[in-house]
Residue frames as a rotation matrix with the C-alpha (Angstrom) as fourth column:
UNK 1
-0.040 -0.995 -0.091 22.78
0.177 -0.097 0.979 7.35
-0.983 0.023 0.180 -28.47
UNK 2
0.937 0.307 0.166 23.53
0.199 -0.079 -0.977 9.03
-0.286 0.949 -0.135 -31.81
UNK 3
-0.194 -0.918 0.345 26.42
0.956 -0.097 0.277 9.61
-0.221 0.383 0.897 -34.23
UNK 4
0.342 0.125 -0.931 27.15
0.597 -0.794 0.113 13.14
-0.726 -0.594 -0.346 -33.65
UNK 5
0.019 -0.578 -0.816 29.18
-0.323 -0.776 0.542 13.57
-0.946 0.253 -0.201 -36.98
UNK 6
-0.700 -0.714 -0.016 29.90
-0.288 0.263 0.921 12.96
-0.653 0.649 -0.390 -40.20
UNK 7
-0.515 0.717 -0.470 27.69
-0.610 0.079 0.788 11.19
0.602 0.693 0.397 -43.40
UNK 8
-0.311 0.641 -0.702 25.70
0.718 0.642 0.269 8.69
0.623 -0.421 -0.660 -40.63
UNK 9
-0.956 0.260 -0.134 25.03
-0.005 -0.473 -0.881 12.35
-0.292 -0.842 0.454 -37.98
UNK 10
-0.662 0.668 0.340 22.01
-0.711 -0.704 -0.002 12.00
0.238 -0.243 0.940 -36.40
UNK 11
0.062 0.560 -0.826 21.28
-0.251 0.810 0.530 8.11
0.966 0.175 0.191 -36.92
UNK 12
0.681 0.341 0.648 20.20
-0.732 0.352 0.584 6.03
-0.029 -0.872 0.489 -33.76
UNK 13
-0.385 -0.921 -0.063 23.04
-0.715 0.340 -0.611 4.12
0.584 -0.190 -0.789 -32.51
UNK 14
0.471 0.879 0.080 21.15
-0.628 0.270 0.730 0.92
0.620 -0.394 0.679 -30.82
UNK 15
0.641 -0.007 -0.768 22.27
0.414 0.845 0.338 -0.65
0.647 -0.534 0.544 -27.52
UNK 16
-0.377 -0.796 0.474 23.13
-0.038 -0.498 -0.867 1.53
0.925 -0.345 0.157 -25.12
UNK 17
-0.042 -0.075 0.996 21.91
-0.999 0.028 -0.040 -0.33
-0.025 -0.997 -0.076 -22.54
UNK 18
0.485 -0.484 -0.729 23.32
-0.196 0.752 -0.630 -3.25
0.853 0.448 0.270 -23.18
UNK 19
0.996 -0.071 -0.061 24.52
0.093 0.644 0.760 -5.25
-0.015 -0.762 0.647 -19.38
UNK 20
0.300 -0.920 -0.251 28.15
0.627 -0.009 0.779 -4.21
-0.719 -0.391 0.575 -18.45
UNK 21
-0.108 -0.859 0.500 28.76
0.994 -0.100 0.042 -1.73
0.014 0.501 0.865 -20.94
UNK 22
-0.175 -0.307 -0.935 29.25
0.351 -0.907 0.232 2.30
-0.920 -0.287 0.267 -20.79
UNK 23
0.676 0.153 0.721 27.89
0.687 -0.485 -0.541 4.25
0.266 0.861 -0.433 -23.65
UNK 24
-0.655 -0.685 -0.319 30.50
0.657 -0.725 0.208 7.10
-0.373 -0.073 0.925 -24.04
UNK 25
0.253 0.770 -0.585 28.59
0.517 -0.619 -0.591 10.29
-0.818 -0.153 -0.555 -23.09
UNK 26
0.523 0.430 0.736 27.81
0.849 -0.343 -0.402 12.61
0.080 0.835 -0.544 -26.31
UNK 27
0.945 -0.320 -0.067 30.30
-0.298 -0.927 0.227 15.53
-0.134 -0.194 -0.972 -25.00
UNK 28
0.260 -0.720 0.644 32.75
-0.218 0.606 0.765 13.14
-0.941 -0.339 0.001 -24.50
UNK 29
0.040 -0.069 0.997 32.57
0.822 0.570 0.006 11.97
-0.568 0.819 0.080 -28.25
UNK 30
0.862 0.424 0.279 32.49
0.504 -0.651 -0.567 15.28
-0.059 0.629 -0.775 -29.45
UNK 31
0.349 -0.937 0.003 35.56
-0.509 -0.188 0.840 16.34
-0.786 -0.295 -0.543 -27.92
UNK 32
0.287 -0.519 0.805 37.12
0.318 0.844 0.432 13.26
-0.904 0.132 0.407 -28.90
UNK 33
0.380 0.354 0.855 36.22
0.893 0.100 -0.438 13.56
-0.241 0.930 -0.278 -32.48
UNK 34
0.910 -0.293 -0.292 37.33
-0.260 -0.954 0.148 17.09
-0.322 -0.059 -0.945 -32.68
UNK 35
0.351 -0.936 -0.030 40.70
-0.605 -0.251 0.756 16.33
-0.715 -0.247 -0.654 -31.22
UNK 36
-0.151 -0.906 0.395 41.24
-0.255 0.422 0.870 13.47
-0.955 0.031 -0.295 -34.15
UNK 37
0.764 0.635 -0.109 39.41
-0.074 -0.081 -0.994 14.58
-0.640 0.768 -0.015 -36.85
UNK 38
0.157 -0.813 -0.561 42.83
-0.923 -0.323 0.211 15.27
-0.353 0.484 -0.801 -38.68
UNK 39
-0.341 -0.605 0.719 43.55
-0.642 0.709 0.292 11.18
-0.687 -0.362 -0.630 -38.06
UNK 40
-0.438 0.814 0.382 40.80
-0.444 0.173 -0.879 10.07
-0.781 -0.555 0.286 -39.57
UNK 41
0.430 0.352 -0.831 40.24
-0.863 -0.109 -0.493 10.02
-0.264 0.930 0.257 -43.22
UNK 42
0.528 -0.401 -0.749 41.06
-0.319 0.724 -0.612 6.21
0.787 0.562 0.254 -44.60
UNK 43
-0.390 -0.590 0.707 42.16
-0.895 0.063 -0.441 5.06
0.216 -0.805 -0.553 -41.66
UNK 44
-0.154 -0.186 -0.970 42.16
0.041 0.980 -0.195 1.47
0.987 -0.069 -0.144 -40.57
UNK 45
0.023 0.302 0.953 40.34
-0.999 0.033 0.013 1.63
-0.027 -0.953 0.303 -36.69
UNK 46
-0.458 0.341 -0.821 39.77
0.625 0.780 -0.024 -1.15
0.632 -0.524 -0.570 -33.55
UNK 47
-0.143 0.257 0.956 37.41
-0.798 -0.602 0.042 -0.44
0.586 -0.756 0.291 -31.37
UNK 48
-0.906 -0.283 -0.316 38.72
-0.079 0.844 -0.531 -3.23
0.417 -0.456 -0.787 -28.69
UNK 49
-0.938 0.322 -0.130 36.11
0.196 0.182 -0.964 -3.04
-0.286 -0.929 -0.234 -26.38
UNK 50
-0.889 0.314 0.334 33.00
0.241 -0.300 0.923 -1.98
0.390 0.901 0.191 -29.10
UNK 51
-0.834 0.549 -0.064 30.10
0.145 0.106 -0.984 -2.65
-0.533 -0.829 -0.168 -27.10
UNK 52
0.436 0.899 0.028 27.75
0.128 -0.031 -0.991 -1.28
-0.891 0.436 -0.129 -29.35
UNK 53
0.178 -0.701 0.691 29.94
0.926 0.357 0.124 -0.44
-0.333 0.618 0.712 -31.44
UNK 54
0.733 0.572 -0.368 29.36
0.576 -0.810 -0.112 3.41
-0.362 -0.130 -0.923 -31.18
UNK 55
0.367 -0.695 -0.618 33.04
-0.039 -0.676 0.736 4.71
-0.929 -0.246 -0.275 -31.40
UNK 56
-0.677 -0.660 0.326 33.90
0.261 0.199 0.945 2.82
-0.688 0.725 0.038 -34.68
UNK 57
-0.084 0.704 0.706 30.97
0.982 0.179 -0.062 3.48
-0.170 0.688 -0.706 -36.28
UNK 58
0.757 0.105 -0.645 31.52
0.283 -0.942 0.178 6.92
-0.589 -0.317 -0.743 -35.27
UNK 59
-0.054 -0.961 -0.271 34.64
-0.127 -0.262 0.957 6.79
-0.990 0.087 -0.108 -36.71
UNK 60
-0.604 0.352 0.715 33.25
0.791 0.371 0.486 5.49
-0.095 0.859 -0.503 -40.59
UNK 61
0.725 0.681 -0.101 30.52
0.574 -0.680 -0.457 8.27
-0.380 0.273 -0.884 -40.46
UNK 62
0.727 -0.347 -0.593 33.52
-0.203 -0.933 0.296 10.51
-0.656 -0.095 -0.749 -39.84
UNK 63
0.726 -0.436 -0.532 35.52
-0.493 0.209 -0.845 8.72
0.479 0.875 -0.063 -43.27
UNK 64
0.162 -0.354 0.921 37.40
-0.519 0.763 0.385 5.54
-0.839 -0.540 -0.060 -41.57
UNK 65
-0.262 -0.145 -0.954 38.47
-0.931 0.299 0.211 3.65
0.255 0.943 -0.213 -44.42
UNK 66
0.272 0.723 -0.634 37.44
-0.111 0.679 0.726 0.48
0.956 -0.127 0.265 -42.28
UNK 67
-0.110 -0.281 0.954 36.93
-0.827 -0.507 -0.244 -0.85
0.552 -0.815 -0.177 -38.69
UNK 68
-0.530 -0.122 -0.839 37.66
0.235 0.930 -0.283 -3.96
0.814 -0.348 -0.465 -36.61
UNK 69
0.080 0.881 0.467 34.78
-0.652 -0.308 0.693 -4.50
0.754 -0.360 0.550 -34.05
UNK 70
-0.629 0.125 -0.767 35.41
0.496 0.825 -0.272 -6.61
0.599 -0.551 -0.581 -31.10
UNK 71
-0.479 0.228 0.848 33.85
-0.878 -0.131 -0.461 -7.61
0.006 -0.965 0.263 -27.71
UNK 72
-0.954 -0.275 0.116 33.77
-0.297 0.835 -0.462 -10.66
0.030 -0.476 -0.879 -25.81
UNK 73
-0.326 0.924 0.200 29.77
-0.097 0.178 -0.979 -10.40
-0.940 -0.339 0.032 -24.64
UNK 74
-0.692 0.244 0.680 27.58
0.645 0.632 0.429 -11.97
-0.325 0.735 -0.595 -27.66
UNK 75
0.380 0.896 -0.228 24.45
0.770 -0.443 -0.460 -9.65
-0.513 -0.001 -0.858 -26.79
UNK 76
0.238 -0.145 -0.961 27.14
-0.465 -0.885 0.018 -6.78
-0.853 0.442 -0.278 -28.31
UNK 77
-0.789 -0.301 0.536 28.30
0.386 0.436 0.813 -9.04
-0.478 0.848 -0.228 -31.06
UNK 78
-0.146 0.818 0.557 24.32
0.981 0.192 -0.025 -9.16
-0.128 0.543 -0.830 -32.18
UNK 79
0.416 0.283 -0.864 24.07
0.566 -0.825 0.001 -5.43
-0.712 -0.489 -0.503 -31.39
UNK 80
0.003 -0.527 -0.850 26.90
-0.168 -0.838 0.519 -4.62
-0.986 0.141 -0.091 -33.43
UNK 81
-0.952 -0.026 0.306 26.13
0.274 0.384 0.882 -6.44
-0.140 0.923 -0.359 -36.65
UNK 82
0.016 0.995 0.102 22.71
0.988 0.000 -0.154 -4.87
-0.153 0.103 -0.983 -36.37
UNK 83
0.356 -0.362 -0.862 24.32
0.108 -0.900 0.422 -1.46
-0.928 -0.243 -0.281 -36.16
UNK 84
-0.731 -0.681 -0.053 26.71
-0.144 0.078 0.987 -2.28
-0.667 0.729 -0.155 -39.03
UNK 85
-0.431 0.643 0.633 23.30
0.902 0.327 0.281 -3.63
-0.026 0.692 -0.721 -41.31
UNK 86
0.431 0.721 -0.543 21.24
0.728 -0.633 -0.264 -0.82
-0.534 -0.281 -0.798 -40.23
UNK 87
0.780 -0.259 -0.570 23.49
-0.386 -0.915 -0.113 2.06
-0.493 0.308 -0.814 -41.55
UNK 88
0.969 0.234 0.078 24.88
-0.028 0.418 -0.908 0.31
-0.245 0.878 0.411 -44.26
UNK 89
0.460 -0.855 0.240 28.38
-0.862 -0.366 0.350 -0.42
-0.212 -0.368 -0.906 -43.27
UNK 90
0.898 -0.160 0.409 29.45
0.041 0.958 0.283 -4.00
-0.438 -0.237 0.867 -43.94
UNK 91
0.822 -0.563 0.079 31.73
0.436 0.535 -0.724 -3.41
0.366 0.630 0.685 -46.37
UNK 92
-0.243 -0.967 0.081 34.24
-0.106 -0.056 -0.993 -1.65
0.964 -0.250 -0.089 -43.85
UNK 93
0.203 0.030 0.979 33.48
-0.910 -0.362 0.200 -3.64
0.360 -0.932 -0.046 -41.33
UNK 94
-0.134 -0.401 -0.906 34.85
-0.122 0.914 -0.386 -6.91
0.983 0.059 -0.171 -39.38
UNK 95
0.388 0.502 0.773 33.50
-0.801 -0.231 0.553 -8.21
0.456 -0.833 0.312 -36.61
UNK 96
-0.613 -0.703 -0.360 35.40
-0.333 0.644 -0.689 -10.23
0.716 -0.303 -0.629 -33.75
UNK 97
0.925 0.351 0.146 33.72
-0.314 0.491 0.813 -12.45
0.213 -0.798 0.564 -30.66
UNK 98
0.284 -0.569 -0.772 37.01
0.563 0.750 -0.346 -12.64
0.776 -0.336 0.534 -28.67
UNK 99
0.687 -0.359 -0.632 38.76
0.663 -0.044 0.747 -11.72
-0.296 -0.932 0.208 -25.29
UNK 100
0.914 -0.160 -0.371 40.43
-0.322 -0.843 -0.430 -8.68
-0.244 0.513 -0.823 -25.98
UNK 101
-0.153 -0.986 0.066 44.26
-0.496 0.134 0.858 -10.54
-0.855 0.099 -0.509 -26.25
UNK 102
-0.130 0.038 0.991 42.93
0.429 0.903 0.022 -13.16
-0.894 0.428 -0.134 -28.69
UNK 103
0.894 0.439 0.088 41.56
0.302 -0.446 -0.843 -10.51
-0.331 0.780 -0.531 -30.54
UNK 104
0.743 -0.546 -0.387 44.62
-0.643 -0.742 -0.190 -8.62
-0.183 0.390 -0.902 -30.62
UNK 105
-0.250 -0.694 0.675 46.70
-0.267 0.719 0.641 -11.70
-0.931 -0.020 -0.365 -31.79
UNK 106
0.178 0.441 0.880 44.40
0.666 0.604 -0.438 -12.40
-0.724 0.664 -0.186 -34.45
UNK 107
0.965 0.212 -0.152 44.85
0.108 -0.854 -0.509 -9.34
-0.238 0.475 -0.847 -35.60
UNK 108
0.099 -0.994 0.042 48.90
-0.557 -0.020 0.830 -9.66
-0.825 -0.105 -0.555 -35.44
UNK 109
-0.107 -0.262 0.959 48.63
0.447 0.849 0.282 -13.21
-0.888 0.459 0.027 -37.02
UNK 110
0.666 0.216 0.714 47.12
0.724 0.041 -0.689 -11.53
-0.178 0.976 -0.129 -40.12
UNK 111
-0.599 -0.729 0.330 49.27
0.795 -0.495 0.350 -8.60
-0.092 0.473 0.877 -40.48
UNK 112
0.668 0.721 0.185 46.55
0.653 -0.687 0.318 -6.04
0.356 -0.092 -0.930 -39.60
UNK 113
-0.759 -0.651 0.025 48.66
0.624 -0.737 -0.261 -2.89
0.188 -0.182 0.965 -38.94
UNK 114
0.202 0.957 0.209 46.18
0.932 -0.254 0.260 -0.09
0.302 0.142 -0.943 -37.59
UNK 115
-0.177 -0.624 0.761 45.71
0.510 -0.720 -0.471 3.46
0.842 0.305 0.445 -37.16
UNK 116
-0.219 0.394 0.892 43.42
-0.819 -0.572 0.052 4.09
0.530 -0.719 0.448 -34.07
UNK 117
-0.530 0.250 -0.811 42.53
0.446 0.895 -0.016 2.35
0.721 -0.370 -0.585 -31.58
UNK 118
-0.134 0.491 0.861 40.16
-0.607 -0.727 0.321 2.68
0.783 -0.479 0.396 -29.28
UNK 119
-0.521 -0.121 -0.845 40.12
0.307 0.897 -0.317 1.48
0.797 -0.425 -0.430 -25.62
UNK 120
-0.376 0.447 0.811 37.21
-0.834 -0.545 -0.086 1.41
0.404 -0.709 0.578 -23.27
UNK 121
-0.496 -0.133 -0.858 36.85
-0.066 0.991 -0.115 -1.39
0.866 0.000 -0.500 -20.97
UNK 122
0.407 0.734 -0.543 35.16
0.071 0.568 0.820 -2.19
0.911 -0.373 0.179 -19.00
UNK 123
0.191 -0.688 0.700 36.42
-0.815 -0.508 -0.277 -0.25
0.546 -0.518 -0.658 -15.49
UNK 124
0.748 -0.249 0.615 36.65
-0.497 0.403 0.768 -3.16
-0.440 -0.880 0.178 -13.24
UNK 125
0.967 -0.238 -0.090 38.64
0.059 0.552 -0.832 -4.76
0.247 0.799 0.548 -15.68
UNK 126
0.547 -0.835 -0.059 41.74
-0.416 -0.333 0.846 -2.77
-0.726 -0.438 -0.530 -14.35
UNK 127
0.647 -0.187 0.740 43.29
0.378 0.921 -0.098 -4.12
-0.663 0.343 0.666 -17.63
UNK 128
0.931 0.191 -0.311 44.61
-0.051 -0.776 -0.628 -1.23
-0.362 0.601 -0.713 -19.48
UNK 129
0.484 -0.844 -0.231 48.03
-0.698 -0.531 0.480 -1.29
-0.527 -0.071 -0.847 -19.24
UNK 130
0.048 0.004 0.999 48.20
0.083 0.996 -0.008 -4.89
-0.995 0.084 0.047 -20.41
UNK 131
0.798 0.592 0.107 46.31
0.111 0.030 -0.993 -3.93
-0.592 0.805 -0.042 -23.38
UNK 132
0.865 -0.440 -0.243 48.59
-0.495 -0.667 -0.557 -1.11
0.083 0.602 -0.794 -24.74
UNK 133
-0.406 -0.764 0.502 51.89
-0.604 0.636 0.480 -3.41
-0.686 -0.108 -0.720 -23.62
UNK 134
-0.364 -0.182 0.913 50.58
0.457 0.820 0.346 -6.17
-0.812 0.543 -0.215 -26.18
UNK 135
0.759 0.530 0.378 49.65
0.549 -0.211 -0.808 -3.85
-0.349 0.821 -0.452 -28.61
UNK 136
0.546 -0.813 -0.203 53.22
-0.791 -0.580 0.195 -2.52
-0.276 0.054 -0.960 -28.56
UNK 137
-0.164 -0.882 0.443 54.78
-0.665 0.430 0.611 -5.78
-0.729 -0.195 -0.657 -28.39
UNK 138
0.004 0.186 0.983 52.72
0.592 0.791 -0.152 -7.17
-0.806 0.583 -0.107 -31.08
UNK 139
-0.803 -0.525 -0.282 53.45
0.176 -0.661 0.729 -4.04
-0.569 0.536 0.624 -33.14
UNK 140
-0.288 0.851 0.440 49.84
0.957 0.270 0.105 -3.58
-0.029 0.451 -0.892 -34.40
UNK 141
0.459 0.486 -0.744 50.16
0.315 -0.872 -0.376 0.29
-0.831 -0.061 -0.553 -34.58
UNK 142
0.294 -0.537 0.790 51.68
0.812 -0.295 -0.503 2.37
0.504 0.790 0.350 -37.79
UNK 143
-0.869 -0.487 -0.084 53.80
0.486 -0.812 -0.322 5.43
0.089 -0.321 0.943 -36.88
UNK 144
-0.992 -0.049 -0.118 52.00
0.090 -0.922 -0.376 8.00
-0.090 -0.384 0.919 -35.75
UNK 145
-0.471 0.756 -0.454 48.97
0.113 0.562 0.820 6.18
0.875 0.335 -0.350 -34.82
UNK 146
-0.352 0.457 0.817 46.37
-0.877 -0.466 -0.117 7.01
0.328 -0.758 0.564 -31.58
UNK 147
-0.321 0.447 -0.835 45.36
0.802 0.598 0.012 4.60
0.504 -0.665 -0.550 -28.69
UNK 148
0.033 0.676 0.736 42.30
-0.400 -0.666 0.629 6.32
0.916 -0.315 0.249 -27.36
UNK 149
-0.655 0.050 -0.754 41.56
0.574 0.682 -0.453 5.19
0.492 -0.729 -0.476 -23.88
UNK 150
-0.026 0.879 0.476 38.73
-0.172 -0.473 0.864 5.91
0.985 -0.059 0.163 -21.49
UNK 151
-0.454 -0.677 -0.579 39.34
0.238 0.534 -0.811 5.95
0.859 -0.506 -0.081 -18.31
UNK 152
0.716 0.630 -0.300 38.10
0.577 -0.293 0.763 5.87
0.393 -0.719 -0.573 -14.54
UNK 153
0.603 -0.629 -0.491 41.69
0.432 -0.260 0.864 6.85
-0.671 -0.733 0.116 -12.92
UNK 154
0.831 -0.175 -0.528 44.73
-0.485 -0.694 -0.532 8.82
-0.273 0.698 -0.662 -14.72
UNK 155
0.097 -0.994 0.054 46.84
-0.727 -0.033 0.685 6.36
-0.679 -0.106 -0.726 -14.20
UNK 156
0.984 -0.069 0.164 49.08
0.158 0.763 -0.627 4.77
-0.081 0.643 0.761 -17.10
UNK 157
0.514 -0.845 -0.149 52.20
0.696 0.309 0.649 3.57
-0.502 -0.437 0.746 -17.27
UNK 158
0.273 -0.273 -0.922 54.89
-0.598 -0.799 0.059 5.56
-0.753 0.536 -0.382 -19.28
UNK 159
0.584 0.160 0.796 55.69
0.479 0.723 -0.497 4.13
-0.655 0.672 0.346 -22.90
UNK 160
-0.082 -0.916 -0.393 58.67
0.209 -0.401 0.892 5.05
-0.975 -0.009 0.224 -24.43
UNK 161
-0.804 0.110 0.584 57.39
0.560 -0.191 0.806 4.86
0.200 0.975 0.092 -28.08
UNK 162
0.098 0.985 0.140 54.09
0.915 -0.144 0.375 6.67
0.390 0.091 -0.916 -27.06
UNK 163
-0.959 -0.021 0.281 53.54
-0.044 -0.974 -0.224 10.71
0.278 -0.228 0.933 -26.33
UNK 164
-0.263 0.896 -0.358 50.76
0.857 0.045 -0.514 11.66
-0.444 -0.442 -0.779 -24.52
UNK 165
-0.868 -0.090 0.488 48.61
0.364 -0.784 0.503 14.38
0.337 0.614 0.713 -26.75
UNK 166
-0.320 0.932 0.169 45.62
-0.328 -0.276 0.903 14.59
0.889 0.233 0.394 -25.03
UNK 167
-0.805 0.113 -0.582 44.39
0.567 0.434 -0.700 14.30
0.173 -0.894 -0.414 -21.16
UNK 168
-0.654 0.456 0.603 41.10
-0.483 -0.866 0.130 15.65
0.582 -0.206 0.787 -20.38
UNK 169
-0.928 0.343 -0.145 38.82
0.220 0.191 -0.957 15.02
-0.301 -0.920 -0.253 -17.41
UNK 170
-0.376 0.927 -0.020 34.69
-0.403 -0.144 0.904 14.18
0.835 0.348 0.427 -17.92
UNK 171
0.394 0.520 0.758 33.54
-0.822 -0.171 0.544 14.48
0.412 -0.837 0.360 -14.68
UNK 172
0.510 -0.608 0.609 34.60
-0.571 0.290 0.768 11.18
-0.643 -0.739 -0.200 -12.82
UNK 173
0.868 -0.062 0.492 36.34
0.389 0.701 -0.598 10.00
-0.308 0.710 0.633 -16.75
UNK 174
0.289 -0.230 -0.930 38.99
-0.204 -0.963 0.175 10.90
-0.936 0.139 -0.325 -18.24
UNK 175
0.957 0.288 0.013 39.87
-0.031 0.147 -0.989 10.68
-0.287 0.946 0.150 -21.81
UNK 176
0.169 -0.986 0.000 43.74
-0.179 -0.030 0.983 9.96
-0.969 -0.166 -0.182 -22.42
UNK 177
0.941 0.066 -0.331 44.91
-0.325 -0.089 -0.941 10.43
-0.091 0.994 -0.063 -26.17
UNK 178
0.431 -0.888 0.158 48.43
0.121 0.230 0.966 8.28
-0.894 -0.397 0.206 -27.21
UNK 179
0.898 0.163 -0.408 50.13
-0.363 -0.248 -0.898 8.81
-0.248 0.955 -0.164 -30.10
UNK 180
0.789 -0.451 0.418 53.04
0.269 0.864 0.426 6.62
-0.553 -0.224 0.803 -31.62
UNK 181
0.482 -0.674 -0.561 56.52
-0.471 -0.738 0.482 8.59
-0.739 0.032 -0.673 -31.91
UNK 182
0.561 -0.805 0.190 59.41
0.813 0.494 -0.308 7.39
0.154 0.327 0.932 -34.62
């Protein structure tokens, strides 16, 4: 796994095989990136589900102004603070060890306000909709902010503050882009 863009393209992204988690395939991220390069600069990222941390770090290479790192499983915790050392990143980074709700409380409690988010979970999880419902109700986006999501199925609810900009199919994935209307 490598970072495909920005001032870190080309470095070695370590743990992508890491026990229950999904690297997001290199086409996939390229897309991605593309479609929110615009978003990007100084921005304030989560990458809920981090695993290696691959997407946020992606997202710093690609001028993130900083990124919250969760995920529940220690082995990515160690992964991702080894990532973050390796390619000299600490100082816009913050690493969580919580259940994605706790995380996204903690993040409330302080007043964290964010522009992206990213959400790949774990598919059996079946947890999605939850997510993006407390991340609405704890108000933890800025206007015209992006909840990424990765998905096995297409289905999400509808969200009255949220526009869908972005649906594309990766073979049995699909990538779903949200963006937050005023």
């Amino acid at each position: 796994m490598r970072i495909i863009s920005g001032s870190l393209k080309g470095r070695v992204v370590k743990g992508y095989n890491i026990e229950g988690t999904r690297p997001t395939m290199d086409r996939v991220k390229e897309s991605l990136f593309a479609t929110i390069q615009n978003k990007i600069k100084n921005s304030i990222v989560l990458d809920l589900f981090a695993g290696s941390g691959n997407l946020g770090i992606e997202a710093i290479s690609n001028g993130a102004g900083y990124c919250y790192f969760n995920d529940i499983n220690k082995e990515c915790i160690k992964i991702i603070k080894e990532n973050i050392n390796n390619f000299a990143i600490a100082d816009k980074s913050f690493v969580i060890n919580k259940d994605w709700n706790s995380c996204l409380l903690f993040l409330a409690n302080n007043n964290v306000k964010l522009d992206i988010i990213f959400l790949d979970p774990p598919y059996k999880m079946d947890c999605l909709n939850d997510v993006i419902n407390n991340i609405l109700e704890y108000d933890l986006l800025n206007d015209y902010g992006l909840i990424i999501c990765e998905v096995s199925n297409n289905y999400l609810e509808d969200y009255p503050t949220l526009k869908q900009i972005k649906n594309k199919n990766y073979g049995d994935k699909s990538v779903i882009i949200l963006m937050k209307s005023v």
